[in-house]
C-alpha positions in Angstrom: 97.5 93.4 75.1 98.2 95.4 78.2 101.8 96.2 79.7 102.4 97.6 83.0 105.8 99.2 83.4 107.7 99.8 87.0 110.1 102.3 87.4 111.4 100.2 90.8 112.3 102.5 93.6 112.0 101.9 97.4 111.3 105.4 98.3 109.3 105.8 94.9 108.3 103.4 92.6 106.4 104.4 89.5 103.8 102.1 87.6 102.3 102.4 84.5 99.8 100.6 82.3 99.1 100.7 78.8 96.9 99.1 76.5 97.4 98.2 72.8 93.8 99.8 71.2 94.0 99.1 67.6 97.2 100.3 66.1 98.0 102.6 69.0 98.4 102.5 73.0 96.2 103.9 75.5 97.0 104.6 78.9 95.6 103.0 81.4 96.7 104.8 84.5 100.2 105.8 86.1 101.1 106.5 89.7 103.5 106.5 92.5 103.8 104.2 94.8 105.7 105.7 98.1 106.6 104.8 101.7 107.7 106.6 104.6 111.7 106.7 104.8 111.3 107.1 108.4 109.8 103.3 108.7 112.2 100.4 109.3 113.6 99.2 105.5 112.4 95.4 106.1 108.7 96.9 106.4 108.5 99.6 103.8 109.9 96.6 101.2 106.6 94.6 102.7 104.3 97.3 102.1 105.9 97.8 98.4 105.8 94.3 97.7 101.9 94.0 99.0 101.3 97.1 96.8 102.5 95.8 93.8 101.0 92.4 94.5 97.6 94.4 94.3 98.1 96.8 91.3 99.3 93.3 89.6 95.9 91.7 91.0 94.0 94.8 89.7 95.2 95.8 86.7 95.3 92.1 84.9 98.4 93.2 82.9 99.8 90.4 80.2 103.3 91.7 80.1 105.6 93.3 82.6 108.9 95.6 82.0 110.6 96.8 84.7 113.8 99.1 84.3 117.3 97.6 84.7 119.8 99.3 86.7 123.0 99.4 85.3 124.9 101.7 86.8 124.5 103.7 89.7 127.7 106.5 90.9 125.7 106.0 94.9 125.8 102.4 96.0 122.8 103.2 98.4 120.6 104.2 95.6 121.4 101.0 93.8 120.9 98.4 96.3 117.3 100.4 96.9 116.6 100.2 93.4 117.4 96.7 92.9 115.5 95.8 96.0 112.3 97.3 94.8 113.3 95.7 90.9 113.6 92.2 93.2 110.4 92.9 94.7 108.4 94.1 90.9 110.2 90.7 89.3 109.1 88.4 92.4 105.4 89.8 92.1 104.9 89.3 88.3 105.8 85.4 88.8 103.8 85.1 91.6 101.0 86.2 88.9 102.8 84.1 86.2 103.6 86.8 84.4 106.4 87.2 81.6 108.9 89.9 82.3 111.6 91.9 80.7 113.9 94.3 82.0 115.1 97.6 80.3 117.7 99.5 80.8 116.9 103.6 80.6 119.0 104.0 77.5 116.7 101.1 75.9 113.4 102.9 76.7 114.5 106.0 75.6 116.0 104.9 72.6 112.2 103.1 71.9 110.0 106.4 73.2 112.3 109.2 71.6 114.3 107.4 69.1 117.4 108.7 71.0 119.1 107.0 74.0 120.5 110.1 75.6 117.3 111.8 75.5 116.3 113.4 78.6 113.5 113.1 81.3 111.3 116.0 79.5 111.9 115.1 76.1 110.9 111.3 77.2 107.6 112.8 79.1 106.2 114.9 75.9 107.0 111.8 73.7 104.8 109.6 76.3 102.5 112.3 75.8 102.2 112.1 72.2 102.1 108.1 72.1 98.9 108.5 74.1 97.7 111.0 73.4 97.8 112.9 76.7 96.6 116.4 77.1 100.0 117.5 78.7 102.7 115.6 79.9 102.3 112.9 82.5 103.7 113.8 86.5 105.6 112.5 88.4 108.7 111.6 86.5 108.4 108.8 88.2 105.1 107.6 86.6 105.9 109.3 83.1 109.2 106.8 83.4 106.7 103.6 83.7 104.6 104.4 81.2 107.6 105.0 78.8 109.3 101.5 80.1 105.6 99.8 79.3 105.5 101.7 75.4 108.9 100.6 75.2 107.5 96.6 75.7 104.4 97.6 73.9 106.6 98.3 70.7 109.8 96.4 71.5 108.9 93.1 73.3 106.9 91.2 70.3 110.1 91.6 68.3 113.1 90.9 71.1 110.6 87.7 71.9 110.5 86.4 68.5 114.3 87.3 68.0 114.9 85.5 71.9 112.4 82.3 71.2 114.1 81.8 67.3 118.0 82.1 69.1 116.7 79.6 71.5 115.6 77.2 68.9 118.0 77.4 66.8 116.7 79.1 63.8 119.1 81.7 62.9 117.1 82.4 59.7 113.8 83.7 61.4 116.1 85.5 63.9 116.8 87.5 60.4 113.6 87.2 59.0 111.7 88.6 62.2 113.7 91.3 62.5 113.2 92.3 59.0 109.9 92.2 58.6 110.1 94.2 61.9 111.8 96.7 60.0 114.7 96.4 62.0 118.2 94.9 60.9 120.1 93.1 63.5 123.5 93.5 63.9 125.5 90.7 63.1 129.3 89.5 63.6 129.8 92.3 66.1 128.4 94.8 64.2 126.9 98.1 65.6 123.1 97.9 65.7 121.3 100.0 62.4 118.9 102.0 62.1 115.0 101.0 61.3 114.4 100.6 57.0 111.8 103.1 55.9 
């Protein structure tokens, strides 16, 4: 299985793929892709579009997870990163691709074990996952690979959890999740912590 993750920026948008290699992940590669702020916005969204269009086309990836934006304090910086999300989400359908978005709490919460974690704690814990002589730069590329170990180790589950809620089996919802090691919170409960 292979999983490319996009950190979605217009000014900066980081990819990264890994690849499931027995019962760890490998990277594949990681990188930036950047235009020139001083172009028109219309064509530096056409050349990020054709970019990821390609690394899509080269990379074969089964899965994509791009990073939700929640909450941004600078409007501007939103809008661009929900353009180049826009842009990540339109690309993978074209290649009839599955996606699934995560916000940055989730993928840190999946790389470090703690949401609140920060950007060098989540870069030596990408590191460690696979097995990467130092950490991996730019941020921006570090972020991607984290979003696709995230959907490496999260998606099977949160699809089996999604696809059971869907068809109405409420006992495999539970059962998945179990055998995931993972208890689902139910009746508004907080989430719990992974069994031993």
């Amino acid at each position: 299985m292979r999983v490319l993750g996009i950190d979605p920026g217009v000014s900066r948008c980081g990819y990264g793929c890994v690849e499931r290699k027995g019962a760890g992940l490998a990277a594949v590669c990681a990188g930036v892709i950047t235009t020139d702020p001083a172009e028109r916005l219309e064509r530096r969204l056409a050349e990020l579009s054709a970019e990821l269009r390609t690394l899509i086309a080269e990379l074969s990836p089964d899965l994509v997870a791009v990073e939700r934006v929640l909450f941004q304090v600078n409007a501007r910086t939103a809008m661009s990163v929900g353009q180049a999300a826009g842009l990540a989400l339109v690309a993978a359908a074209e290649a009839g691709l599955v996606v699934t978005t995560y916000s940055a709490n989730e993928v840190k919460q999946a790389v470090t074990g703690w949401g609140g974690a920060g950007k060098a704690d989540v870069q030596r814990m990408v590191a460690v996952l696979l097995a990467l002589p130092s950490p991996p730069r730019p941020p921006d590329a570090a972020d991607a690979l984290a979003l696709a170990i995230c959907h490496a180790q999260v998606g099977p589950s949160r699809q089996r959890v999604s696809e059971a809620q869907r068809t109405g089996q409420p006992d495999a919802v539970r059962s998945d999740a179990c055998s995931a090691g993972q208890v689902p919170p139910s009746h508004g409960e907080p989430a719990r912590e992974p069994l031993p």
